[in-house]
C-alpha positions as CSV (number, residue, x, y, z in Angstrom):
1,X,0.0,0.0,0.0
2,X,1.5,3.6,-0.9
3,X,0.4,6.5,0.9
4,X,1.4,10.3,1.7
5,X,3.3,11.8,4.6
6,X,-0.5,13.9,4.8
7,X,-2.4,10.5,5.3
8,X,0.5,9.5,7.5
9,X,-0.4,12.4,9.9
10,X,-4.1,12.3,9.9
11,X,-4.4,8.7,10.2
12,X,-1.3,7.6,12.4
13,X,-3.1,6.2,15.4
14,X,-5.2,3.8,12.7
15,X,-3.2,2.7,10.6
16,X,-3.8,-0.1,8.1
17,X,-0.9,-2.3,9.0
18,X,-1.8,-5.5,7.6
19,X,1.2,-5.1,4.9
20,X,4.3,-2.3,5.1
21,X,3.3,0.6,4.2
22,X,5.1,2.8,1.8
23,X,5.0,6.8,2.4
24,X,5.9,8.9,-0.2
25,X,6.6,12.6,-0.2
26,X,6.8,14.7,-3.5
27,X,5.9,11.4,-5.1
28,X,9.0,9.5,-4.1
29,X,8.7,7.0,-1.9
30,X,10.2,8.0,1.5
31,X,9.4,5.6,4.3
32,X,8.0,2.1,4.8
33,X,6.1,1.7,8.4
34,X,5.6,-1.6,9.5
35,X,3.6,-3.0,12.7
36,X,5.8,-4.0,15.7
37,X,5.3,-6.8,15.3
38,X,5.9,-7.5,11.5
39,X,9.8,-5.3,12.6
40,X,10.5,-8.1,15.4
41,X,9.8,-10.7,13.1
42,X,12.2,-8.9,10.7
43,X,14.8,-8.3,13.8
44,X,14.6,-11.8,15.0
45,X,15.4,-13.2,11.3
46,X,18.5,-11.0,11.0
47,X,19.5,-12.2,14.1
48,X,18.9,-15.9,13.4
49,X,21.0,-15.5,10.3
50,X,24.0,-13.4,11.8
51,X,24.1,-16.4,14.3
52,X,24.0,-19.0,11.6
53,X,27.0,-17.1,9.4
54,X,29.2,-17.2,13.0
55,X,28.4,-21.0,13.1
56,X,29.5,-21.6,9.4
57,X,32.2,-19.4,9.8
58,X,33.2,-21.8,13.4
59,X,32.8,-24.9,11.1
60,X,34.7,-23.9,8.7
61,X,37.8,-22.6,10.7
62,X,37.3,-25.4,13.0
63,X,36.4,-24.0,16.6
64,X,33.7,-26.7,17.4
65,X,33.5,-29.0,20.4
66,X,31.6,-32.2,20.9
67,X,29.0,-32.3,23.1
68,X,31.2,-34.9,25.5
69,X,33.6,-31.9,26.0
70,X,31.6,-29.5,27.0
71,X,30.3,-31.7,29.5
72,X,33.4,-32.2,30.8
73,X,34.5,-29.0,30.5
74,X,31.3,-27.7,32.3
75,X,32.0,-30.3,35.2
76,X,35.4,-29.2,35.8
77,X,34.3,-25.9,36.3
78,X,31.9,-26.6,39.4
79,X,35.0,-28.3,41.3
């Protein structure tokens, strides 16, 4: 949906936020408002994916443990 910054102002506290909505002011498209919701999901993606790029990047240059030593590990550290 593309709208104005003038709807933007009369109708900010109902806005239709079903889908982003693009604002546009002199005709070009300015801003894109989402729900809070919709931006977490969005946040919580780019998260997921920065975490998954570290993990390939651990994989790949080999700083992985086993499961058995991080047990241990983890039970040496109580004593």
């Amino acid at each position: 949906m593309i709208e104005t910054v003038s709807f933007l102002k009369k109708n900010a506290a109902d806005l239709p936020l079903d889908e982003p909505l693009t604002i546009t002011q002199n005709g070009k498209p300015s801003y894109v408002v989402i729900s809070y919701e919709e931006h977490e999901r969005r946040e919580q993606a780019i998260a997921m994916m920065k975490m998954l790029s570290f993990a390939e990047s651990d994989i790949k240059q080999g700083r992985t443990s086993s499961m058995t030593s991080l047990k241990d590990r983890l039970a040496a550290r109580k004593k």
